[in-house]
N, C-alpha and C positions, 0 to 999 in steps of 0.2 A: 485481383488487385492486391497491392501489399496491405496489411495491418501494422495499424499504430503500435509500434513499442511493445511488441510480441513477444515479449523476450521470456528466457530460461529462469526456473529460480533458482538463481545462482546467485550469491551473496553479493554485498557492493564490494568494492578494493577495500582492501587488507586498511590502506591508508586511510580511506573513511571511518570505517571503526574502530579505526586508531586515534582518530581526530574526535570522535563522540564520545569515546569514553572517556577520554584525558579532558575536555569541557565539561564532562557530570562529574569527575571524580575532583575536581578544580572546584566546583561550583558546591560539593557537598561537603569537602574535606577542609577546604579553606587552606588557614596556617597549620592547619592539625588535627587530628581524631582526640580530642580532648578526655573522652571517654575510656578509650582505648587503651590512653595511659594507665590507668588502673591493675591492666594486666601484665603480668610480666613479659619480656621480650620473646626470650627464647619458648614461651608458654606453647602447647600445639595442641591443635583441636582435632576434630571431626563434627561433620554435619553434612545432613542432608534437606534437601527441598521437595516439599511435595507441592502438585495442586488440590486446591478445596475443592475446584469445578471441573466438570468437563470442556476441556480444551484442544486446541491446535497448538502446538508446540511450535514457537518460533523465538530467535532471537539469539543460541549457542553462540556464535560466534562474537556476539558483544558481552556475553558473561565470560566465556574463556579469557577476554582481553583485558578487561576489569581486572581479574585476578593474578593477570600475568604481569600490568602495570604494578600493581601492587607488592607483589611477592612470585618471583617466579617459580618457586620450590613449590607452591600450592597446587597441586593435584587436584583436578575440575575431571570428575567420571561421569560420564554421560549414560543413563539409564535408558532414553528414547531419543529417536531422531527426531530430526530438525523433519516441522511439516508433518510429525505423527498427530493424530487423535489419541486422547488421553481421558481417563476416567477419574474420577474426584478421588482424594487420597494415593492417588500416585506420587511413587518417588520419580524426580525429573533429574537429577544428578547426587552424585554425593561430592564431599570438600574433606581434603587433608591438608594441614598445612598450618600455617603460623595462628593462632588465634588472633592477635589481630587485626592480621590480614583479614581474616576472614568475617569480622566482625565492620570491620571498615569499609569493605567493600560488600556486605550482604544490600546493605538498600541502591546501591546503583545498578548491583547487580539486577537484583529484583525487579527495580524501574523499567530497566529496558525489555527484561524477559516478560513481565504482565504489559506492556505496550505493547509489544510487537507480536504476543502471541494472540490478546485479545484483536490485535489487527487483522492476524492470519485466521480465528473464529468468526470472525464477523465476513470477512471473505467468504472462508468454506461456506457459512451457510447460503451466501445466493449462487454459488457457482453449485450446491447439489441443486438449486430448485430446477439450472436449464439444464442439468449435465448429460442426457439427451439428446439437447441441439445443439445446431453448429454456432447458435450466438455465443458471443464472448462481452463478461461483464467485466467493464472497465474503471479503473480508478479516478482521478483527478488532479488536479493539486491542491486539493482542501487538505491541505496537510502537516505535521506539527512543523512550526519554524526548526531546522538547524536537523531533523529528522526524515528529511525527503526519499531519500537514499535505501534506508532503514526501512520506512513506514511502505514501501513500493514492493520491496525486497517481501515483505509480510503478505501483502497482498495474491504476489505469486504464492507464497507458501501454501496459499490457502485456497488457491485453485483457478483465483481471476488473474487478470490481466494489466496492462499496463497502456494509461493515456500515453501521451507527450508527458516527459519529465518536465521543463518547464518550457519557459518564452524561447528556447532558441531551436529546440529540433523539432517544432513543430509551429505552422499554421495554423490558427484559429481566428477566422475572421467570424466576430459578432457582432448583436447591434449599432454600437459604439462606433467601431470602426466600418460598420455600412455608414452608419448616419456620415462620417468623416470624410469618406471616399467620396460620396454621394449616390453610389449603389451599390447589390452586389455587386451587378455586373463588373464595375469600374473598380471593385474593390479586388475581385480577382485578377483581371491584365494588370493591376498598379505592383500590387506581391509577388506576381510569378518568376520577377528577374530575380527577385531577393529569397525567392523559397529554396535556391540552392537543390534544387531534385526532389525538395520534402513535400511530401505530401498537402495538399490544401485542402482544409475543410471550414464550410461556410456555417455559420448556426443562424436557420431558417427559424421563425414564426407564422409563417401560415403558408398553402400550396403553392398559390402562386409567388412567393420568395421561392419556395421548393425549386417549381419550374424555374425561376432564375438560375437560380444555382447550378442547377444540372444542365440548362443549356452555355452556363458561363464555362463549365468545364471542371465543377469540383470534383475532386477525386473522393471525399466525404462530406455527405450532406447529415448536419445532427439538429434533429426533430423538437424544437424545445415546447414543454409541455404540449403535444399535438395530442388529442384523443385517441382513442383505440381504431374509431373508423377513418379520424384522418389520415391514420399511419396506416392504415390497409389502402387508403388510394395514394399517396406516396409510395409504396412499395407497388402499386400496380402501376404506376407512370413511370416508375424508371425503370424496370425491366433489365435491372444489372449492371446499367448504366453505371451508378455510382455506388460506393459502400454509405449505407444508411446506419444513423449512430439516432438511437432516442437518449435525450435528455431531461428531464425536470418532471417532480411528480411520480417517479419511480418510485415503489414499496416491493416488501418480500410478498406482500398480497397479489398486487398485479404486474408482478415482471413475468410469471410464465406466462399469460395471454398476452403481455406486449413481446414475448419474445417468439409465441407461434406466430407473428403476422409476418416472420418472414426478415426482422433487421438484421444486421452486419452484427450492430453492438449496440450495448446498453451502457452507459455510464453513469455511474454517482459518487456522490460526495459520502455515501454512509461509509462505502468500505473502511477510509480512513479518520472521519471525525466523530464516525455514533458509535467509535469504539467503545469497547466497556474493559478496563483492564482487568485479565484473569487475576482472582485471588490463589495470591504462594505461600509457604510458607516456610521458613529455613528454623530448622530445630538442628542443635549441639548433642551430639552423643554424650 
């Protein structure tokens, strides 16, 4: 059966983070680098950036853009790839170019680079705890406003996977929209014309929702906080039937034992909100 939004870590369009950075650099820079003035025009720097911490490196491509908005003369050297592990006091690029350029754009730059890498950290670590098995841990859309794109793209970087980006390529019928429908059952035949070929998935609270579901015909059934035993006789009633998703109550403590019983996928909202942003630092030769 297909998987939700499986996709390559391949970066969003050129246009998206050309649209995010020209909103932070709007949003930081205002009428002017006030500061900046101070230095002369033609002045030229160097610098480079290191991390304090061990990290996943993500986010190049919105610091190259930063910089090119900026001042296109500025030479961005990249020291490690995008999606490397990296050890504390590393150099992550160095900068040539206008001082300040470089001075004006070092915290936007920064912002998006400790976002999106502590994104792709937080990732790495639960896709090593099942790297193993054939589950796949999945993100959500607990995710920063105006950064979905971005914060998804980091996700892959770091070895997981991707929910439905939002309300339109995907199916998710919950409580909400059972209680509305007046069941599962009724709530699956009412979406099927409107799901366009995508995939439906139902989010069950107890077995026999489950048995609904899987005889309504969902293509994914996701487990909300169900126990360890309950999610071992879901997975032995459906028998393949349908792709099994757990949700709620997930920790890096007990995802590898909910993930030997056997599910499709895991999904949480850590990947993208209990991020912690790497600490950078940009020092001037």
């Amino acid at each position: 059966m297909s998987q939700p939004q499986m996709l390559s870590p391949m970066p969003p369009p050129p246009k998206t983070v050309t649209e995010n950075v020209r909103t932070a650099l709007v949003e930081d820079i205002g009428s002017g680098d006030l500061t900046a003035a101070l230095i002369p025009v033609d002045a030229q720097a160097e610098a480079y950036v290191i991390t304090r911490e061990a990290a996943v490196v993500c986010g190049r491509p919105w610091v190259d853009e930063v910089f090119r908005q900026l001042d296109t003369r500025v030479q961005v050297e990249w020291q490690v790839a995008e999606g490397a592990s990296v050890s504390a006091n590393q150099t992550l690029f160095r900068l040539r170019g206008s001082a300040r350029a470089l001075l004006t754009g070092e915290r936007t730059a920064l912002n998006f680079l400790q976002t999106l890498s502590g994104t792709a950290t937080e990732a790495r670590r639960w896709a090593e705890v099942v790297a193993d098995l054939s589950v796949k841990i999945l993100d959500t859309r607990k995710t920063i406003p105006g950064l979905r794109d971005a914060q998804k793209y980091a996700v892959r970087c770091g070895g997981c996977h991707n929910h439905r980006h939002g309300l339109y390529d995907g199916v998710l019928i919950k409580e909400n929209h059972i209680h509305a429908a007046g069941s599962i059952t009724q709530a699956v035949t009412k979406v099927r014309p409107y799901a366009q070929g995508k995939l439906i998935e139902v989010e069950v609270e107890s077995l026999p929702e489950f048995e609904e579901a899987l005889a309504a015909g969902a293509d994914i059934i996701m487990l909300d906080n169900f126990t360890l035993p309950q999610t071992q006789q879901a997975v032995a009633i459906n028998r393949g039937k349908a792709n099994i998703e757990i949700s709620g109550n997930v920790t890096l403590d007990n995802l590898r034992s909910l993930a030997e019983t056997g599910v499709d996928f895991i999904s949480t909202g850590a990947l993208t909100k209990h991020l912690r942003a790497v600490d950078l630092s940009m020092r001037f030769v």
